[in-house]
Each structure stands twice: as C-alpha cells, then as structure tokens.
C-alpha positions in Angstrom: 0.0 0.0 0.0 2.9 2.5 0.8 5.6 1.4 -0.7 7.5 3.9 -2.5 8.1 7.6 -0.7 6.4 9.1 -3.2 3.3 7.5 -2.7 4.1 8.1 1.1 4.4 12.1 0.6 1.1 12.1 -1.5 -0.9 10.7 1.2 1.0 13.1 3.8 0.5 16.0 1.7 -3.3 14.6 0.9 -4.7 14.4 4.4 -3.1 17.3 5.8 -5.0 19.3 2.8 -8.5 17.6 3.7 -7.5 17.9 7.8 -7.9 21.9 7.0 -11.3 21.2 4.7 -13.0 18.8 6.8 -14.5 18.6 10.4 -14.8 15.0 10.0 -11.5 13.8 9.9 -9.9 12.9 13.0 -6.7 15.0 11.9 -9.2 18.5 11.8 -8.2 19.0 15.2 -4.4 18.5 16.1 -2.2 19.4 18.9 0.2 22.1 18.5 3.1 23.0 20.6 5.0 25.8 20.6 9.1 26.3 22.2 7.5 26.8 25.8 6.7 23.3 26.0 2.9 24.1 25.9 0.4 21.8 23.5 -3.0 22.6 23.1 -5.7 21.1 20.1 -6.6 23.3 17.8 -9.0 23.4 14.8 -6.4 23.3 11.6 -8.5 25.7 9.2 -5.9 25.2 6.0 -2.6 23.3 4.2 -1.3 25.1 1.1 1.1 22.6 0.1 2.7 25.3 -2.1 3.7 27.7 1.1 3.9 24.2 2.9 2.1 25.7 5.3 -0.8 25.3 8.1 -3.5 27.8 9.2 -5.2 28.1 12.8 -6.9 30.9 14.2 -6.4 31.9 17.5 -7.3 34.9 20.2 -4.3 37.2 19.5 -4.4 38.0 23.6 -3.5 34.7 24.0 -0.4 33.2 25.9 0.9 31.3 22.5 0.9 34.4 20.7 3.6 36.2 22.6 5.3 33.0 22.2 5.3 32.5 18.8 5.0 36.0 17.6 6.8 36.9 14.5 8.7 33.5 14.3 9.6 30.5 16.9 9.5 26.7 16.6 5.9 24.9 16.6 5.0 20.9 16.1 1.5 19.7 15.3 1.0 16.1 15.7 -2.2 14.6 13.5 -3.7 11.0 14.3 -6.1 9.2 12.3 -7.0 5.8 14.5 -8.9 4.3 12.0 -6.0 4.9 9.0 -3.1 4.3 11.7 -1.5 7.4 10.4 0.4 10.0 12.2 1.8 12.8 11.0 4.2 14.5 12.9 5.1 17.9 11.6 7.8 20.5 12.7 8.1 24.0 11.5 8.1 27.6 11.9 5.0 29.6 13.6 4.4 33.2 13.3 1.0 35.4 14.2 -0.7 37.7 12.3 -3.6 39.9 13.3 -3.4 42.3 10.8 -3.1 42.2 6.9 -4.6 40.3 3.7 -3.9 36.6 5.5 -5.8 37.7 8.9 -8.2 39.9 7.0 -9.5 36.9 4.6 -9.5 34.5 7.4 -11.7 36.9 9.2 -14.1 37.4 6.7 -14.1 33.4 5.9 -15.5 32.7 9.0 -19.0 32.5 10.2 -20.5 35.2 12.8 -20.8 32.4 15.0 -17.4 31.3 14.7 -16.3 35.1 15.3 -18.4 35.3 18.1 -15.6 33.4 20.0 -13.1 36.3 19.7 -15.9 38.5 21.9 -14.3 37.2 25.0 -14.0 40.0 27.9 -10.4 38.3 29.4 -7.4 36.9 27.5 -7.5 33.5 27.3 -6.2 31.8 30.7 -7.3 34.8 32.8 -8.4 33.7 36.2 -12.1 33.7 36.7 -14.0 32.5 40.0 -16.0 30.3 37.9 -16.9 28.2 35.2 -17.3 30.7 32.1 -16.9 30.7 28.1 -15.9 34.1 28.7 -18.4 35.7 26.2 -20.4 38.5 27.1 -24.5 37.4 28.7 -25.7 38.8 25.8 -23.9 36.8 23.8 -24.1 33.4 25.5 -25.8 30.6 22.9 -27.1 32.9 19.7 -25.9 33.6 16.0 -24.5 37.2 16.4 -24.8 39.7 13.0 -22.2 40.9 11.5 -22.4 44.2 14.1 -22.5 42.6 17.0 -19.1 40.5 15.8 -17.5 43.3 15.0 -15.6 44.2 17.9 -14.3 41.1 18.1 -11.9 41.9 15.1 -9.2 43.4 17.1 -8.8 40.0 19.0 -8.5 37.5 16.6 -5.2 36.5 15.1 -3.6 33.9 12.9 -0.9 31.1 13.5 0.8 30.1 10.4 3.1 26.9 10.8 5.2 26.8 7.8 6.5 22.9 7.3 10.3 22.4 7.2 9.8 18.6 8.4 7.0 16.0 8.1 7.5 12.3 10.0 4.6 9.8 8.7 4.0 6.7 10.3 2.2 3.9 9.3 0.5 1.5 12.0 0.3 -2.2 10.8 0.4 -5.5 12.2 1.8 -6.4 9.2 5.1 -4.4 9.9 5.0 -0.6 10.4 6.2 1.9 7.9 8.3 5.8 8.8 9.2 8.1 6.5 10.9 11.7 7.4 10.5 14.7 4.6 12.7 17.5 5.0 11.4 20.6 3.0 13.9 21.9 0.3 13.3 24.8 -2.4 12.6 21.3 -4.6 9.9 20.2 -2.7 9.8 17.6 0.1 13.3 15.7 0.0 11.9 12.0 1.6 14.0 9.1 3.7 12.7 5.8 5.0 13.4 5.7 8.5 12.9 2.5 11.3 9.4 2.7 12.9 
C-alpha cells in the first residue's frame, strides 16, 4: 500500500489538505506545541502545500501568541486511528492579526465562529467560575455581523510553515516511517525505522 516515498508524501500532503477542509477527519483537530513546551488542540483551518504551510486561528491575547509571535519553533502532531497514520510535523509559527492573510480568514469565518473572539479576558485569565468568557448577551445565539465586529481586534492567525514531516504507518503487518525534510525542490523523503 505505501511502498515507495512518493506515494508516502502524497498521502501526507493529501490528508493534511483535507484535515484543514473537513470537520470529520480525525486530523481537523491537532495538537500544537509551541518552544515553551505548551500543546494545546486546535482546529487546523488550511494546508497550502505550495507555502507548505498550516493555518489556525487563535485569540491574539493569548499566551501562545507572545510565544510565537513573528517566528519561533511549533509541532503539530495529527492521528487518524482508524488509517493508523500519524503525522508529525515541525516548523516555523508566526502570528498575524493584521493584513490580507488575517483579513481573509476573518471574513471566511461565520458570525458564529467570530463570536468566539468577543471574550471579555485573554485567554487563561483567572475567573472564579466556570465561564466561556463571552459577554451574557452573547451566550448561545448567532450574532450579525455588528454585534461580531468588535471582536476583530482580538482575533489573530498562527501560520506553521513545514520544514519537516515524519509519517508513520500502523500495521500488524510491519509498520512503515518516513521523514520529509522541506527543500526549495519540494519535500526531500528518507525511509526511516518505525
């Protein structure tokens, strides 16, 4: 089934375009680390394999953003169970909460989606009890366009671009590995021992 690496780097390159299109794969939702040591899930929103690079949206007042900021190592590790793939990825992560990348990633989104940026505290702020954070009003409904609004000035972008991608292969048959290290060729691929 995966027997050459280019067949290897296709299906790589394949599901980490449909992880950023569909909810219902398993790999929609992977955890990323940044250099701090901190891993959290996150909803991956896009893979351009022509930047090489993944798309998440995050609340710019938020811990990983200072981290990360205009460049720092991130990972993202993807599982499907039911393939028995995992995709390991390494890159680098920057934020962006201005410009044409945040801008159109804004306006892509629903008002319901946006409505999560209307949070009163920065993400991790103490609170003396169980909250989402949003404003009353705001609590369960389909905001307009209006009412989201304000919420602009909070939301950011992460942008992982790939330099390495480890796939592994689960089979009782024998496991497969293979590393890619990204080159101005493309992805430069090496079998390795599961």
């Amino acid at each position: 089934m995966f027997e050459t690496l280019d067949s290897v780097k296709a299906d790589a390159i394949a599901r980490l375009v449909e992880a950023g299109k569909s909810r219902h794969t398993p790999m929609h939702t992977p955890v990323v680390g940044t250099s701090d040591g901190d891993m959290r899930v996150m909803v991956l929103r896009e893979y351009d394999p022509d930047t090489r690079r993944l798309r998440f949206h995050t609340d710019a007042r938020s811990p990983k953003c200072a981290v990360v900021s205009e460049g720092a190592p991130a990972s993202v590790l993807l599982y499907n169970p039911e393939a028995k793939i995992q995709i390991r990825a390494r890159g680098i992560g920057r934020i962006e909460s201005q410009g044409t990348i945040a801008d159109a990633a804004w306006e892509a989104s629903t008002t319901f989606a946006r409505r999560c940026y209307l949070v009163e505290d920065a993400p991790g702020a103490a609170s003396d009890a169980g909250t989402s954070g949003l404003p009353d009003w705001a609590q369960g409904i389909q905001p307009s366009e209006e009412q989201v609004a304000p919420a602009r000035e909070n939301f950011a972008v992460l942008l992982v671009e790939l330099e390495r991608l480890d796939w592994l292969y689960l089979a009782n048959s024998g496991h497969r590995r293979a590393v890619f290290e990204a080159s101005d060729n493309g992805w430069n691929g090496q079998w390795v021992v599961p």
